[in-house]
C-alpha atoms as an extended CHARMM CRD file, in Angstrom:
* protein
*
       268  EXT
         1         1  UNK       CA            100.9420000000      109.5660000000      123.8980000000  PROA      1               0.0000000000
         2         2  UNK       CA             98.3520000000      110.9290000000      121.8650000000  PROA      2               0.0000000000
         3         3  UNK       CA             97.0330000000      114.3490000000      123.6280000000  PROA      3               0.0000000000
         4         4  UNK       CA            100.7690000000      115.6330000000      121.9720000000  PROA      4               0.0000000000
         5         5  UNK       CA            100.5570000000      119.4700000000      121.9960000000  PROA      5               0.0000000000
         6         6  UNK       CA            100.7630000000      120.1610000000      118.1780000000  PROA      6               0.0000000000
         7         7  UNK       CA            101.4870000000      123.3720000000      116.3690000000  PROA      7               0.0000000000
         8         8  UNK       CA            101.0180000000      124.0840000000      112.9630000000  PROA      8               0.0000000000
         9         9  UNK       CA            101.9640000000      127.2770000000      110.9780000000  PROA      9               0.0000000000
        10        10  UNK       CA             99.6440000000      128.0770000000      108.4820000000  PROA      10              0.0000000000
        11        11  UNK       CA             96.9860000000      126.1630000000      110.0220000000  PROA      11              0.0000000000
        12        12  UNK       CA             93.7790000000      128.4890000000      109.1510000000  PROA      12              0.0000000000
        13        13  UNK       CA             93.0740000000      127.0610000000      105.2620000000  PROA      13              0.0000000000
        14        14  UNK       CA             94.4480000000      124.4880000000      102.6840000000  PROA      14              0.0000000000
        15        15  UNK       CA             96.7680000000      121.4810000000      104.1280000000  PROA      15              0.0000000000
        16        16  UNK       CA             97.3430000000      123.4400000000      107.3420000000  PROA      16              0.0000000000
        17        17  UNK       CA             93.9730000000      123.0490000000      108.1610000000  PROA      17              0.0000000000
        18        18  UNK       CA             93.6460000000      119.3570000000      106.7640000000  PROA      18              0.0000000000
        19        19  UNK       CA             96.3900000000      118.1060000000      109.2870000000  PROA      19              0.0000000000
        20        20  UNK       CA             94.9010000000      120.1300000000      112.0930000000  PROA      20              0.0000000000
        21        21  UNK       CA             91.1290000000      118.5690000000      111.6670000000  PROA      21              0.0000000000
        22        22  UNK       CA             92.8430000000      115.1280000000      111.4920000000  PROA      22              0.0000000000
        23        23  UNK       CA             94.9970000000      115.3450000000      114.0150000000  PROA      23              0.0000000000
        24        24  UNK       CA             92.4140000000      117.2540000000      116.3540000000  PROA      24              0.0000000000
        25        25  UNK       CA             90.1660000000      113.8000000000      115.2820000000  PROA      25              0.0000000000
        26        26  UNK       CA             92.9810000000      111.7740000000      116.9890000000  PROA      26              0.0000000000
        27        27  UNK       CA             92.6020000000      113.7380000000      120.4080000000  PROA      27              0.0000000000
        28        28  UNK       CA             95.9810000000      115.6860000000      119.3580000000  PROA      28              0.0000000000
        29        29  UNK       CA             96.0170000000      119.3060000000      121.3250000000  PROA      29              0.0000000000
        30        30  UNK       CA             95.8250000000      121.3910000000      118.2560000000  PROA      30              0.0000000000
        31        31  UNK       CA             96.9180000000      124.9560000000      117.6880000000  PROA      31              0.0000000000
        32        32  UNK       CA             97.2100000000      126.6950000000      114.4280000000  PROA      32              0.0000000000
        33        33  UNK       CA             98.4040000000      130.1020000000      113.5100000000  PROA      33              0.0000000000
        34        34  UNK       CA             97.8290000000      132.7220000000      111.0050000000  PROA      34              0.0000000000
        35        35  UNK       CA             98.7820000000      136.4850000000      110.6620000000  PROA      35              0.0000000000
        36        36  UNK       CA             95.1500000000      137.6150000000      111.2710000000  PROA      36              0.0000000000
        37        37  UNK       CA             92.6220000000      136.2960000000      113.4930000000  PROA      37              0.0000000000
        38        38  UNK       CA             90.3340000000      139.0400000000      112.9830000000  PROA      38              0.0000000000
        39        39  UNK       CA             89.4810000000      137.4490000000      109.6080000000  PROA      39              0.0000000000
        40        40  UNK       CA             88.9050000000      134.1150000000      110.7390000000  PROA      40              0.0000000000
        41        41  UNK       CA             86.3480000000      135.1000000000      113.9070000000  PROA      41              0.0000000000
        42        42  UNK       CA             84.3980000000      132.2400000000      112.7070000000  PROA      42              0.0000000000
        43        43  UNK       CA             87.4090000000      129.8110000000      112.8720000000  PROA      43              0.0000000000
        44        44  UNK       CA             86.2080000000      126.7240000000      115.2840000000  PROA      44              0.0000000000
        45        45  UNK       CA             88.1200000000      124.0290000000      114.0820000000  PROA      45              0.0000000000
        46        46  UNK       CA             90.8790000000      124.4020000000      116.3800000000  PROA      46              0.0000000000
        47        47  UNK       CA             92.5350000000      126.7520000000      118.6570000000  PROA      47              0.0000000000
        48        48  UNK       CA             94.1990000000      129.6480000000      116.4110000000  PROA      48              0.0000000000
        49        49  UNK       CA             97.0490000000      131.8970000000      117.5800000000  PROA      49              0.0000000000
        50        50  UNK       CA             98.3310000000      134.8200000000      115.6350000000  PROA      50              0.0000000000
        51        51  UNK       CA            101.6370000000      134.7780000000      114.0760000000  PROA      51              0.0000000000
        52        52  UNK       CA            103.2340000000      136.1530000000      111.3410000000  PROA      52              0.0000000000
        53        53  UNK       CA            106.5890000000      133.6000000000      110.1690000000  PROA      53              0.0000000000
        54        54  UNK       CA            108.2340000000      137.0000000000      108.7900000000  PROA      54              0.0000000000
        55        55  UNK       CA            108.2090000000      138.4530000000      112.5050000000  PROA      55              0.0000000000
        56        56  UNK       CA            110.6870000000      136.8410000000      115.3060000000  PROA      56              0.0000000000
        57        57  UNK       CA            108.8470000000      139.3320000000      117.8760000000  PROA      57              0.0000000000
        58        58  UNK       CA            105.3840000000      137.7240000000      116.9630000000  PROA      58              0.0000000000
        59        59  UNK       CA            106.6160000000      134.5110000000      116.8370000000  PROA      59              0.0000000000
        60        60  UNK       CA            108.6130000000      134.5690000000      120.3140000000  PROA      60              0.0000000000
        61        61  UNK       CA            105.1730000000      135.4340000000      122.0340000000  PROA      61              0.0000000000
        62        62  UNK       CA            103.2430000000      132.9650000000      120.4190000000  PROA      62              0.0000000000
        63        63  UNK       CA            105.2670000000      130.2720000000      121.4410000000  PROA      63              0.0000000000
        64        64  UNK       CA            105.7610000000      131.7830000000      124.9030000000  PROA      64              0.0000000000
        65        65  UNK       CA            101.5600000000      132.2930000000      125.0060000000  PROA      65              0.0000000000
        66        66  UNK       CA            101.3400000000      128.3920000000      123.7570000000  PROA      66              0.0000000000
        67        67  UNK       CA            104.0020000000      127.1210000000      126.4920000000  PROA      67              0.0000000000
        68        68  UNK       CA            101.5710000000      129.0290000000      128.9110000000  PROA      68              0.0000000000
        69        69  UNK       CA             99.2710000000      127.7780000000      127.8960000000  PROA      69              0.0000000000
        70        70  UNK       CA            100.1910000000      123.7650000000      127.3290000000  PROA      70              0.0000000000
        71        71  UNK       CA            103.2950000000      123.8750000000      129.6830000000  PROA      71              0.0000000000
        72        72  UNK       CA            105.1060000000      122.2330000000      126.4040000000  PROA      72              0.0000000000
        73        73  UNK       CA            105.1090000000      121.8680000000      122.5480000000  PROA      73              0.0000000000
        74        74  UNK       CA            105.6500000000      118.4600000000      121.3860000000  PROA      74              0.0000000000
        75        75  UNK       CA            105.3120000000      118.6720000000      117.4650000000  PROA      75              0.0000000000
        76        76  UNK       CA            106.0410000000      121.6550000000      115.4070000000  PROA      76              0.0000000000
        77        77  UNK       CA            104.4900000000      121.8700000000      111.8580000000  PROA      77              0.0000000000
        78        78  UNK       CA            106.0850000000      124.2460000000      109.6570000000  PROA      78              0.0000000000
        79        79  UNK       CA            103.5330000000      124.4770000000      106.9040000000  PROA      79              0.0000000000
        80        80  UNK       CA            102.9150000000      128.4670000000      106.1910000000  PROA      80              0.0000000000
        81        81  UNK       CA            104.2470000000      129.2540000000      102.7140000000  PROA      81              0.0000000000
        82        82  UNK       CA            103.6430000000      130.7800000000       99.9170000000  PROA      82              0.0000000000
        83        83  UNK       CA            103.5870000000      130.5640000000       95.7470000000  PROA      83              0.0000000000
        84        84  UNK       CA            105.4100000000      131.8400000000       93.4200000000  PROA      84              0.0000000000
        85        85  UNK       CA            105.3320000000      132.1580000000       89.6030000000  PROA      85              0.0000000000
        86        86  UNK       CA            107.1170000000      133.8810000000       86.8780000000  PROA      86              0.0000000000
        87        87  UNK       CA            110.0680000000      133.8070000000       84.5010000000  PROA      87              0.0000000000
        88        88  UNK       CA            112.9020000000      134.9870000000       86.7900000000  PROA      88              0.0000000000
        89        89  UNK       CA            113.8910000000      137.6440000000       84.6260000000  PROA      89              0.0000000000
        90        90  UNK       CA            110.6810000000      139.3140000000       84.5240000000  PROA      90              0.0000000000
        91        91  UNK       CA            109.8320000000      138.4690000000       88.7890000000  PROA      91              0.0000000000
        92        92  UNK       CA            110.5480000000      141.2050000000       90.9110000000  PROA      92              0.0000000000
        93        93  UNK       CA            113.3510000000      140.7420000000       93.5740000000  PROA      93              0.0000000000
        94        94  UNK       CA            111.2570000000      142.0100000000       96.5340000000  PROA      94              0.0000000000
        95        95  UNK       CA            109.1740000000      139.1930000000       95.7840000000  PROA      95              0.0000000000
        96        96  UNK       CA            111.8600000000      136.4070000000       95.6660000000  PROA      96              0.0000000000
        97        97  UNK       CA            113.0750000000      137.5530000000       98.6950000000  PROA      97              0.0000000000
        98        98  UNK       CA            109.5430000000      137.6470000000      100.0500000000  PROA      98              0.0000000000
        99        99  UNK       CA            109.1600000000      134.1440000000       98.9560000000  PROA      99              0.0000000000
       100       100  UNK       CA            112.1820000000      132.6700000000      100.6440000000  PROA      100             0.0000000000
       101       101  UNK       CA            111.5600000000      134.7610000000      103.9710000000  PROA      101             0.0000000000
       102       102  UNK       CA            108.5140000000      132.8200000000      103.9290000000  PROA      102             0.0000000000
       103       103  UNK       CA            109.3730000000      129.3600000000      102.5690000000  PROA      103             0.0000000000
       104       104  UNK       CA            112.7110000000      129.6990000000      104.2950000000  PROA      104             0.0000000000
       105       105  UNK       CA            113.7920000000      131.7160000000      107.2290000000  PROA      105             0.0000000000
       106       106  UNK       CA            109.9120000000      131.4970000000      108.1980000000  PROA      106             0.0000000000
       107       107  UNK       CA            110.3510000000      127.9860000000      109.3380000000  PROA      107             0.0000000000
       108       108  UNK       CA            114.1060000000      128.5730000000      110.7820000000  PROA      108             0.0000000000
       109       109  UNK       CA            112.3390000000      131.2370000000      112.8650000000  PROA      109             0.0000000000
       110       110  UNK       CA            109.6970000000      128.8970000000      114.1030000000  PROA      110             0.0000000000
       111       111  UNK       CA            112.6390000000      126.3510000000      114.6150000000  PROA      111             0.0000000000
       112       112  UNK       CA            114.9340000000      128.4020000000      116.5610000000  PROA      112             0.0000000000
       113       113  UNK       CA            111.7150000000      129.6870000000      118.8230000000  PROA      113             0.0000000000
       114       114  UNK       CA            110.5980000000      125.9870000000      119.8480000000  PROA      114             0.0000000000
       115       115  UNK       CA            113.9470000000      124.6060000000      120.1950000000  PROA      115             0.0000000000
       116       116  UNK       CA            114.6200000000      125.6400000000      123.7070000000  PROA      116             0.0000000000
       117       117  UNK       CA            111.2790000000      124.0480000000      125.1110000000  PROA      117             0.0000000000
       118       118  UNK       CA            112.2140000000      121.0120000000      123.3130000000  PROA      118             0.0000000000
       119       119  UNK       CA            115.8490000000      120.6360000000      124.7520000000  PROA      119             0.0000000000
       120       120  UNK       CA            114.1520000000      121.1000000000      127.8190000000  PROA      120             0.0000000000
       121       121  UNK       CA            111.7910000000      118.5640000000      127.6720000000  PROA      121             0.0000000000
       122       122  UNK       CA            114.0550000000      115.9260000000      125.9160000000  PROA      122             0.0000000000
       123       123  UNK       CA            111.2490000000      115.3880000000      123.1950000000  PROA      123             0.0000000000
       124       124  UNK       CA            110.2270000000      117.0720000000      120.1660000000  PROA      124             0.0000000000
       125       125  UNK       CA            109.0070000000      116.2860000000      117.0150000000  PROA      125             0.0000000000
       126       126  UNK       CA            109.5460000000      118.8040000000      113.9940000000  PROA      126             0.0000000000
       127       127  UNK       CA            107.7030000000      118.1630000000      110.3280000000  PROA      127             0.0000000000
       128       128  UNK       CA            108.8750000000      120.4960000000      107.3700000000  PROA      128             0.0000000000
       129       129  UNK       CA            106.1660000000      120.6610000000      104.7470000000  PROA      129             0.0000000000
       130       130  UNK       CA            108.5070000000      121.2340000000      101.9010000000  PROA      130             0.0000000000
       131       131  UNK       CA            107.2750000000      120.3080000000       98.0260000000  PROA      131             0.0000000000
       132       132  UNK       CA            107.8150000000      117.4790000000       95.4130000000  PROA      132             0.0000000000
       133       133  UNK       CA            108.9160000000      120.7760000000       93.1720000000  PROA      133             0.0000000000
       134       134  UNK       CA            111.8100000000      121.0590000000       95.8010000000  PROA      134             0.0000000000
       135       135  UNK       CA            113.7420000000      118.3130000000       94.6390000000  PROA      135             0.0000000000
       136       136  UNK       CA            113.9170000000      119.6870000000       90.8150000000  PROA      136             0.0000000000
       137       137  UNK       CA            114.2340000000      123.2620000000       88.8390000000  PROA      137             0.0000000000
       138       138  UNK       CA            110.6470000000      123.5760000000       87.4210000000  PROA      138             0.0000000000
       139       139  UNK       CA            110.9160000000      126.4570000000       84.4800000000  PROA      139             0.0000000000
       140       140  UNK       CA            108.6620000000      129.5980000000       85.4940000000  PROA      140             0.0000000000
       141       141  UNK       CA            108.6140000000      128.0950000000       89.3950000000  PROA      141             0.0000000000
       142       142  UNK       CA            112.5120000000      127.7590000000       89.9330000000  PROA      142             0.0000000000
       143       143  UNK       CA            111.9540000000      130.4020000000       92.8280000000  PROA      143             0.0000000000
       144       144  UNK       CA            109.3820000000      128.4150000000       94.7410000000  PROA      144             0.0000000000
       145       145  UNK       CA            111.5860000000      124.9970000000       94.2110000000  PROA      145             0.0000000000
       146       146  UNK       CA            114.4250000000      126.6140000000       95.3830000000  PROA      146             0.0000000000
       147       147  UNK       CA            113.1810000000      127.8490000000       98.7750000000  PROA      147             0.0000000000
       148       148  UNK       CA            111.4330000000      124.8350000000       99.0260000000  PROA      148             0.0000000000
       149       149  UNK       CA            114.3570000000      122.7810000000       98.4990000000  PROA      149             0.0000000000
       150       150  UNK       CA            116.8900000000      125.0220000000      100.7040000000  PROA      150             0.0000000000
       151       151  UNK       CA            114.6830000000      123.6680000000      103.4300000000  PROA      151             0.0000000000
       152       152  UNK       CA            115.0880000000      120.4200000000      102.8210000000  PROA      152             0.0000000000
       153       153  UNK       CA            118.4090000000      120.3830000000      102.9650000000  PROA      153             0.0000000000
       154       154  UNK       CA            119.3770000000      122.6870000000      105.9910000000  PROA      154             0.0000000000
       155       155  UNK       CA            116.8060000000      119.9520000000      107.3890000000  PROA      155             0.0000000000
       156       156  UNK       CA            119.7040000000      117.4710000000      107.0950000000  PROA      156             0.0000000000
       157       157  UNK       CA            121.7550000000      118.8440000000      108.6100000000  PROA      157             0.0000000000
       158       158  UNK       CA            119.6880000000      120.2980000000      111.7410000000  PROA      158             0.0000000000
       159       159  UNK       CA            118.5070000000      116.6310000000      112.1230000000  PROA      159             0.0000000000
       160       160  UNK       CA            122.4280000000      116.0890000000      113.1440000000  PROA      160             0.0000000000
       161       161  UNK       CA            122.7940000000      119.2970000000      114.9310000000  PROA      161             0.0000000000
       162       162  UNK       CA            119.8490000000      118.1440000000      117.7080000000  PROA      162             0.0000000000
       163       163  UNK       CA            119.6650000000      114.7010000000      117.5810000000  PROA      163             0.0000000000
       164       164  UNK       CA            121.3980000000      114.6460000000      121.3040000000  PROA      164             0.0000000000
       165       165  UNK       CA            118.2600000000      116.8270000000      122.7910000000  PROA      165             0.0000000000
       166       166  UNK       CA            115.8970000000      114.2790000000      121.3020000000  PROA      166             0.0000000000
       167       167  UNK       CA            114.1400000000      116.2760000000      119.4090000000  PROA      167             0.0000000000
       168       168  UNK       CA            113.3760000000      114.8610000000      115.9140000000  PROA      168             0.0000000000
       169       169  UNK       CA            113.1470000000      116.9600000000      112.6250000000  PROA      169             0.0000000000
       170       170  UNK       CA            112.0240000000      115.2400000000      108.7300000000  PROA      170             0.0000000000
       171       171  UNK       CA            110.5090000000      116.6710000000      105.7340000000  PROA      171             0.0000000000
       172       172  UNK       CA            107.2320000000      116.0840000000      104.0680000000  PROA      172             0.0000000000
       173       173  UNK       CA            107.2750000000      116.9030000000      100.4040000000  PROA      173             0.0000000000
       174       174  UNK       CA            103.5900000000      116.9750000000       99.0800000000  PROA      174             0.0000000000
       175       175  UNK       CA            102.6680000000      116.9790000000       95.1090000000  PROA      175             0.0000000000
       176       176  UNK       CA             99.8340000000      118.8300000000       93.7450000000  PROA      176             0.0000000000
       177       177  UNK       CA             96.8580000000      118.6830000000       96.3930000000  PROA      177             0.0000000000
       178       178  UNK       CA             93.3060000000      120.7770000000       95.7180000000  PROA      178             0.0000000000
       179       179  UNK       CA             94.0260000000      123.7330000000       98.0830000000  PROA      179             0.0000000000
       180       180  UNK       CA             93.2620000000      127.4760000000       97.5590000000  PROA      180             0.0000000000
       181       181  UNK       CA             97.4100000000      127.8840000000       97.1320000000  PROA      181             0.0000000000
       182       182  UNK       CA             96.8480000000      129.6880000000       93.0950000000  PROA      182             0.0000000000
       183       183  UNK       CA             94.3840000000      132.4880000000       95.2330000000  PROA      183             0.0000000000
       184       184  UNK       CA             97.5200000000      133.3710000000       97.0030000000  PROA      184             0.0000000000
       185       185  UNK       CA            100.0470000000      133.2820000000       94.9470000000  PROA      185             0.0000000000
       186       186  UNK       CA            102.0260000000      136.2150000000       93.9940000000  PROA      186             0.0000000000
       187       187  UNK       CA            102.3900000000      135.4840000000       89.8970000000  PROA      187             0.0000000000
       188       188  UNK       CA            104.1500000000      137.6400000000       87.5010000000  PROA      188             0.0000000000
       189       189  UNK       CA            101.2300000000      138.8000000000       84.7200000000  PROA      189             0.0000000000
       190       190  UNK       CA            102.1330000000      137.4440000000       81.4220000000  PROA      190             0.0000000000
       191       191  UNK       CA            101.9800000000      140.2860000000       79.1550000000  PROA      191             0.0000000000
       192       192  UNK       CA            102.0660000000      141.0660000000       75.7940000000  PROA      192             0.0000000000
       193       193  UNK       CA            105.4840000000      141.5870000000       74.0020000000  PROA      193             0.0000000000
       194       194  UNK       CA            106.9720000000      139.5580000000       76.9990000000  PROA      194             0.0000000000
       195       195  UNK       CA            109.6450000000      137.3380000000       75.3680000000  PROA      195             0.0000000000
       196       196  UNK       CA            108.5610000000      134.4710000000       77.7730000000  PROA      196             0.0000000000
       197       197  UNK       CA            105.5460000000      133.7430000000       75.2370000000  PROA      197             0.0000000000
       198       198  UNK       CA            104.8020000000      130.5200000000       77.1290000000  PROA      198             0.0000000000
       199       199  UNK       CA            104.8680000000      131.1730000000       80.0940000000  PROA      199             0.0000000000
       200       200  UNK       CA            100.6050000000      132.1520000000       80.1180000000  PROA      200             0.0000000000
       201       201  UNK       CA            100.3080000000      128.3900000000       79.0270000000  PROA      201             0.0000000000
       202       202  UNK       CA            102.5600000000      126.7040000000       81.4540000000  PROA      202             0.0000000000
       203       203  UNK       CA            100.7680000000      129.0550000000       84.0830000000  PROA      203             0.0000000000
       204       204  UNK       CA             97.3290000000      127.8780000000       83.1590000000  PROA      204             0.0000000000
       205       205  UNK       CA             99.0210000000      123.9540000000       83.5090000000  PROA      205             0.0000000000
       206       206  UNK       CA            100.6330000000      124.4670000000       87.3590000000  PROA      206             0.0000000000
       207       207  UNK       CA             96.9420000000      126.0430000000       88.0200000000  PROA      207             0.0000000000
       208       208  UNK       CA             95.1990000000      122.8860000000       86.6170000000  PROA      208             0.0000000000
       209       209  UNK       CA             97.4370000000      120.8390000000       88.3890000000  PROA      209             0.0000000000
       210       210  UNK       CA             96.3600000000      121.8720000000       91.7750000000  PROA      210             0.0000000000
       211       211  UNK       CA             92.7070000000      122.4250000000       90.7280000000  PROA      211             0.0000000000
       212       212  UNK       CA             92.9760000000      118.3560000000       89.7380000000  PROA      212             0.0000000000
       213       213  UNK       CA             95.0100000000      117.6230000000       92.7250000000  PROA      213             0.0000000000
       214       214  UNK       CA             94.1970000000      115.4720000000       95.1970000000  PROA      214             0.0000000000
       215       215  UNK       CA             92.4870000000      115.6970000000       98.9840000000  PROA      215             0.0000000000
       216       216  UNK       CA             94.8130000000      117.2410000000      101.1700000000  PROA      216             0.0000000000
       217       217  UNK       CA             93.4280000000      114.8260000000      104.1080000000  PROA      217             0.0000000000
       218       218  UNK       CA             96.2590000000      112.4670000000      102.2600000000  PROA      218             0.0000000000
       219       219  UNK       CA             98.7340000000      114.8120000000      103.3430000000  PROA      219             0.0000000000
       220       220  UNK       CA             97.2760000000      115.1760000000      107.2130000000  PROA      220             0.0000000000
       221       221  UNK       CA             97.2650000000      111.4270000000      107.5360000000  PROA      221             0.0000000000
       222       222  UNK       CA            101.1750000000      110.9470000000      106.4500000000  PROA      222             0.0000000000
       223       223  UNK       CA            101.8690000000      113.8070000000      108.9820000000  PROA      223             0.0000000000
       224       224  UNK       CA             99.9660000000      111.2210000000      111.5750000000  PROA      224             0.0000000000
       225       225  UNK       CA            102.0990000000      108.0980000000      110.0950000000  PROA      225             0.0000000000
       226       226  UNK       CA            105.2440000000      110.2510000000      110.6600000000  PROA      226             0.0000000000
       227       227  UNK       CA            104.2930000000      111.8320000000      114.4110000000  PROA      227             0.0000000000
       228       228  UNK       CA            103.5620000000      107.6650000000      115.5770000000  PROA      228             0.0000000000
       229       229  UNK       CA            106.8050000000      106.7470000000      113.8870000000  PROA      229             0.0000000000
       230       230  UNK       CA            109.7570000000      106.1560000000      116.4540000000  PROA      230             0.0000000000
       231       231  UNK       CA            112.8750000000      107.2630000000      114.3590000000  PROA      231             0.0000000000
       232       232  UNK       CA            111.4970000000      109.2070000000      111.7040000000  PROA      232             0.0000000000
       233       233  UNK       CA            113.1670000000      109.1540000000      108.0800000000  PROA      233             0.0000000000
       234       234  UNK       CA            114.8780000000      112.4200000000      106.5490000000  PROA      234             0.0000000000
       235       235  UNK       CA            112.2930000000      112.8330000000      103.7070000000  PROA      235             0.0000000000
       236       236  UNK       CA            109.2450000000      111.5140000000      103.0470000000  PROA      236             0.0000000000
       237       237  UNK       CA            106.7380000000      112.3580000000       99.8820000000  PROA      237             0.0000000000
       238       238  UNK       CA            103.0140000000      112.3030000000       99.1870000000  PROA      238             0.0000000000
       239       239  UNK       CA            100.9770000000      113.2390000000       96.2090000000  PROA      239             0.0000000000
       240       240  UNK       CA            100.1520000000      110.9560000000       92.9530000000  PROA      240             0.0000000000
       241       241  UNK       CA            102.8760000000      108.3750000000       91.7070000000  PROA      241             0.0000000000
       242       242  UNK       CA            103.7060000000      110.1150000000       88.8850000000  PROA      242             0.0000000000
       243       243  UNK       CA            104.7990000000      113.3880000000       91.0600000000  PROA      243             0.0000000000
       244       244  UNK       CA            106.7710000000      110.9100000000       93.7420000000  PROA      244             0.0000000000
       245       245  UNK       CA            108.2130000000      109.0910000000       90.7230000000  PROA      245             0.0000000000
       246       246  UNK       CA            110.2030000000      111.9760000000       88.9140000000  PROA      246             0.0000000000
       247       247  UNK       CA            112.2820000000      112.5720000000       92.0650000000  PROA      247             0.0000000000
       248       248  UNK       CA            113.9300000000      109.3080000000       91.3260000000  PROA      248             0.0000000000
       249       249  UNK       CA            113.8370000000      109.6250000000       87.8880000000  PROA      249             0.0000000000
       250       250  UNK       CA            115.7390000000      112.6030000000       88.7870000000  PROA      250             0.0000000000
       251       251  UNK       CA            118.6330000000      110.6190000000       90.8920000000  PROA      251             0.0000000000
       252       252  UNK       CA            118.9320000000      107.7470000000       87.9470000000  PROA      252             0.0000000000
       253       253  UNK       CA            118.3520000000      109.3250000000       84.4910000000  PROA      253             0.0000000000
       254       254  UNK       CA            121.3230000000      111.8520000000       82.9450000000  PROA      254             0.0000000000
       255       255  UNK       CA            120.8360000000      115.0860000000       83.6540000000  PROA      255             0.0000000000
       256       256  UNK       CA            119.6890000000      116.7720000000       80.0940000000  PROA      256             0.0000000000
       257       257  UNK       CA            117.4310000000      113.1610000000       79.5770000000  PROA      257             0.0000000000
       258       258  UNK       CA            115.5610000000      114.1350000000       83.0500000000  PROA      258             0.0000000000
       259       259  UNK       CA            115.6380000000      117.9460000000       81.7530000000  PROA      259             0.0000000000
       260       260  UNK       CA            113.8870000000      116.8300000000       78.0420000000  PROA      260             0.0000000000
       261       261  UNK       CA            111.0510000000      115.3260000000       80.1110000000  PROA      261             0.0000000000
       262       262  UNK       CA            110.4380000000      118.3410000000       81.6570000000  PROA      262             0.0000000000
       263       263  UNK       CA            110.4350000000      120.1480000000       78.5890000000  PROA      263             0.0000000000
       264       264  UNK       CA            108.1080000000      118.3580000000       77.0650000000  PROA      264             0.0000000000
       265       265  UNK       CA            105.9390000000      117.7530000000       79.8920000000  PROA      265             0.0000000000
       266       266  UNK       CA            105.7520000000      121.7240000000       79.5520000000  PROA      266             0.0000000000
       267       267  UNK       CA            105.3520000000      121.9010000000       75.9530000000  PROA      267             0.0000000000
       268       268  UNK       CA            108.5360000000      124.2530000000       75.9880000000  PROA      268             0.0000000000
């Protein structure tokens, strides 16, 4: 069936609107959201509804809108998120929170909204776009890997929890791709006196990493591998070798080995 009714959160720039194009391209019905569609008038590259993942009231009558719309909703995408960066001593807590009600309850909101239309149609398909940096404590982004990597594993055990209803949930862990994710990231300004003297370097390296990252069409065709697989897995990964590599580097090598590549990888 490939007119699937598809809805993807964060759909208006970067990977969101990769997998939307692509999946539009394979005659997918395509909605995307994002908190503001007075500043994307000029958006025509799929339908756009407005949603904020922060907001259950929102985010009840979008779905409701898109079920009026589509009379179902066959694949969520739960891609809205946002970056992080700082030494945690220095970040301020009303950001970390802000981070995981993002990165976090955002997509248990979406989850719990499109869960009842799923049960009720015996079919549905849900894709968590976590991170590679889920799966390991990067210094100066151990916020963002954390709320990244809570979601992979409540994923577990919601997989479980609604496999009966037949609806279907995995992750998708991408690497570094070229996406405007540094414009909107809320970073802590390394200042002078700051004991965290490296931090401004290893800053400027997570920034070049996604400025040399790859396409995120890579990412948009795994999501269509996944969606015309029959039993997806529980995680999947895509991004350069060397990023999909270190999370099993991470499961073989001891602990402070796996920690000393790190370090030097960040010059710390």
């Amino acid at each position: 069936m490939q007119n699937k009714v598809v809805l993807i959160t964060g759909g208006s720039s970067g990977i969101g609107k990769s997998i939307g194009i692509y999946l539009k391209s394979k005659q997918f019905k395509v909605y995307g959201t994002t908190r503001s569609l007075s500043r994307h008038a000029d958006f025509t590259a799929f339908e756009l509804l407005e949603l904020d993942v922060r907001k259950t009231d929102g985010i009840e009558s979008a779905i409701h809108r898109l079920i009026e719309l589509e009379g179902r909703v066959d694949v969520l995408i739960n891609n809205a998120g946002v970056g992080i960066t700082g030494p945690l001593e220095e970040t301020p807590h009303d950001q970390i929170v802000n981070a995981f009600d993002v990165n976090f309850h955002g997509p248990l909101r979406m989850i719990k909204a499109v869960l009842p239309q799923m049960r009720e149609q015996k079919y549905g398909l849900i894709i968590n776009i976590t991170s590679i940096a889920g799966y390991m404590g990067l210094p100066y982004r151990g916020v963002y890997s954390a709320s990244k990597g809570a979601l992979e594993i409540i994923t577990e055990a919601l997989r479980m929890e609604t496999k009966e209803f037949g609806v279907q949930i995995t992750n998708l862990a991408p690497g570094d791709f070229a996406t405007n994710i540094a414009a909107g990231r809320y970073h802590v300004k390394a200042v002078k006196g700051s004991p965290y003297v490296q931090y401004a370097r290893t800053l400027e390296a997570i920034n070049d990493g996604v400025d040399d990252g790859e396409d995120p069409i890579e990412v948009a065709k795994k999501v269509f591998k996944i969606i015309r697989t029959q039993k997806p897995r529980i995680h999947y990964k895509v991004g350069a070798f060397s990023q999909k590599i270190s999370v099993f580097l991470k499961k073989i090598l001891p602990e402070k080995v796996f920690e000393k590549m790190l370090l030097n990888h960040y010059k710390l």
